[in-house]
PLY file of the C-alpha trace (Angstrom):
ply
format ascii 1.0
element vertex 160
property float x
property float y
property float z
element edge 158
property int vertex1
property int vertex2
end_header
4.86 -1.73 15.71
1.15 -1.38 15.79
-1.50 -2.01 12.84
-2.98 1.33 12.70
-5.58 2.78 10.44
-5.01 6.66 9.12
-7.55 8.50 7.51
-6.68 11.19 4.80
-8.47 14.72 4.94
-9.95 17.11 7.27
-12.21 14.83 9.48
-12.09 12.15 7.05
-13.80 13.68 4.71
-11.75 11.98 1.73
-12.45 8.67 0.65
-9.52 6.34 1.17
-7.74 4.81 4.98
-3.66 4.71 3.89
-2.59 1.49 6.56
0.84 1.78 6.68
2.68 -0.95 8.05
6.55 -0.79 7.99
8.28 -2.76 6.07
9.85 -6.19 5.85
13.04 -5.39 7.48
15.39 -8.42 9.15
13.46 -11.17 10.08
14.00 -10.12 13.54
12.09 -6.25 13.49
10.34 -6.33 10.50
6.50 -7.71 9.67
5.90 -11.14 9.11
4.91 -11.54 5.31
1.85 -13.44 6.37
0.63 -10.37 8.86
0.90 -8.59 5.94
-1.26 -11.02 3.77
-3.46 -10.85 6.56
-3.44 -6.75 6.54
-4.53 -7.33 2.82
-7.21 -9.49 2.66
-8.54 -7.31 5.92
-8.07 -9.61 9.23
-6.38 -7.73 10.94
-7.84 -5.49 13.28
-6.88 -1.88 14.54
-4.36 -2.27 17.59
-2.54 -5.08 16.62
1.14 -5.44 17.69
3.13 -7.23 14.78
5.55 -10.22 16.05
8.23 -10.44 13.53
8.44 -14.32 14.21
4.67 -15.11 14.87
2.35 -14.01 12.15
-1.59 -13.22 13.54
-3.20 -16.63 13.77
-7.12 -17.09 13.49
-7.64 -17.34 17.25
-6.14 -14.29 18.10
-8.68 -11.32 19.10
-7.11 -9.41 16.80
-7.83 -11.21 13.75
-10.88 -10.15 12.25
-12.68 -13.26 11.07
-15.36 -11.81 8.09
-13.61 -8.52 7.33
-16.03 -5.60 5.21
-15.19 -3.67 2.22
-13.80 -1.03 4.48
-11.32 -3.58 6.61
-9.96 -4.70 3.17
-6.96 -2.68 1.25
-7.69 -2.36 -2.18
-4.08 -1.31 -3.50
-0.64 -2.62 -2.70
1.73 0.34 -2.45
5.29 -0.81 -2.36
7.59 2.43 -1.33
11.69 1.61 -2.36
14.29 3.94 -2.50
15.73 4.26 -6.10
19.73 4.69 -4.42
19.00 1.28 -2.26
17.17 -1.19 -5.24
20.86 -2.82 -6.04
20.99 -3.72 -1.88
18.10 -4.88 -1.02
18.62 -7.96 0.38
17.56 -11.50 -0.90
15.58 -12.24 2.18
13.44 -8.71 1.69
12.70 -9.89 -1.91
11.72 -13.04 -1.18
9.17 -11.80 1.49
8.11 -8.91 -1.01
7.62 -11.43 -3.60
5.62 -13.60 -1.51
3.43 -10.78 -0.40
2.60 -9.42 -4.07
2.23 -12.61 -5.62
-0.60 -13.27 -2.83
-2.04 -9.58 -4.21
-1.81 -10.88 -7.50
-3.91 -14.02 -6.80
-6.60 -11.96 -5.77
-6.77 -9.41 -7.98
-5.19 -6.42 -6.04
-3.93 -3.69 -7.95
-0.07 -3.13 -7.16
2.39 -0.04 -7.32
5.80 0.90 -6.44
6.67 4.49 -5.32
10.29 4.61 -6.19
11.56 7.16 -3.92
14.31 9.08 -3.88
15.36 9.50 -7.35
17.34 12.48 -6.53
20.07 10.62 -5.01
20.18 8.22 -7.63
20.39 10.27 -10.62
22.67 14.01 -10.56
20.55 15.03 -13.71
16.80 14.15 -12.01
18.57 15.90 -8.69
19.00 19.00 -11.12
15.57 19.18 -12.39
12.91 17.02 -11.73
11.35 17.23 -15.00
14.43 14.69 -16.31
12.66 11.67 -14.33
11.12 9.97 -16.54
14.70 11.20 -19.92
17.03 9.65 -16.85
18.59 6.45 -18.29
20.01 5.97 -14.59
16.53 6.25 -13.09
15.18 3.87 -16.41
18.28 1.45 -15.25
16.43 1.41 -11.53
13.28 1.45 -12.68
13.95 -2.11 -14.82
16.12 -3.31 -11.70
13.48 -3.19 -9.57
10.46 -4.87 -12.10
12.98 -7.53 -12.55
13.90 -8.15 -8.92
10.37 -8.02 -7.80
8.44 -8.85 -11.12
6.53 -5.71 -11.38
5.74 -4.07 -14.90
7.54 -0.89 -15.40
4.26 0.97 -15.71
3.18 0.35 -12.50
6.49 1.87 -10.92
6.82 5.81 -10.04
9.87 7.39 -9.44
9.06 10.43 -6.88
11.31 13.26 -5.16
10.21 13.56 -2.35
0 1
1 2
2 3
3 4
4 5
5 6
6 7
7 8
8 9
9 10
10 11
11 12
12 13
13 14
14 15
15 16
16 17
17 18
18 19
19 20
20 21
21 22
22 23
23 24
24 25
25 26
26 27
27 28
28 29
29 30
30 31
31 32
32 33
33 34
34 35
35 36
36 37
37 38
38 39
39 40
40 41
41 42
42 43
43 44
44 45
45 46
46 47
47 48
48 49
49 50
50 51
51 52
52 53
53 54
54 55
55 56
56 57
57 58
58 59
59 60
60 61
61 62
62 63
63 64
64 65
65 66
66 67
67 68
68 69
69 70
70 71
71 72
72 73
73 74
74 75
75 76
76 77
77 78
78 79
79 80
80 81
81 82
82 83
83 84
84 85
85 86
86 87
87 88
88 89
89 90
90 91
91 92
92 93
93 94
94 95
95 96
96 97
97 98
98 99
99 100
100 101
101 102
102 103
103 104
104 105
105 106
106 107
107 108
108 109
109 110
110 111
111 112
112 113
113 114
114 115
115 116
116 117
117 118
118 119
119 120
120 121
121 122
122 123
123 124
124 125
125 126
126 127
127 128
128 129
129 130
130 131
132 133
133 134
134 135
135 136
136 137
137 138
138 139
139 140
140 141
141 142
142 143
143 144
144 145
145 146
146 147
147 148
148 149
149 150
150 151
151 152
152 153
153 154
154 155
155 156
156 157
157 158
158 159
């Protein structure tokens, strides 16, 4: 997977880059947790082809040595499916963990985008407007601050 920069709006008009990187599958496809940290604190550049078992070291030409305002991110977005919180696997917590608590020490704001909440909840699959009256989607919603130490406010369940 490549590190890859996508602008939002009609030319890039808006003000805000989204730099998505895929998650932190098995150790064996997903993104190292330190390319990640790296992503964050703006290092890496454009073009960069994550190794799941390398992470981007400081003599590679695509690490970005004194990164701008613009190479930095400047909010953690954490996207989990509300049906899959009670299988995520220890492994994907710990790297999650060790990724946010990194965001933490330097002050990034973090969310989660609890997705899915349709297939977790029959009543929130009826009408959307039952979200945030679901004790199910409440239940997943606490599940998933505890497991990765989030505060519930900073979690949105979405239908998407």
């Amino acid at each position: 997977m490549e590190y890859e920069k996508c602008e939002i709006g009609k030319d890039g008009l808006l003000p805000f880059t989204f730099n998505d990187i895929r998650g932190l599958e098995k150790e064996d496809s997903g993104v190292h947790a330190k390319d990640i940290i790296s992503a964050l604190k703006g290092h890496v550049k454009e073009g960069y082809v994550f190794n799941p078992k390398i992470p981007l070291s400081d003599n590679n030409q695509y690490y970005l040595r004194d990164p701008g305002l613009n190479d930095k991110i400047h909010c953690l977005v954490n996207v989990i499916p509300a049906d899959m919180i009670s299988m995520i696997k220890d492994d994907y917590i710990k790297k999650m963990k060790e990724v946010r608590e990194e965001a933490s020490r330097t002050g990034l704001p973090q969310v989660i985008f609890m997705t899915r909440v349709d297939r977790a909840c029959p009543l929130t699959k009826k009408d959307l407007h039952n979200v945030y009256k679901s004790k199910k989607i409440r239940d997943k919603m606490r599940e998933c601050s505890v497991s990765l130490g989030v505060p519930m406010n900073c979690i949105f369940p979405v239908w998407n």
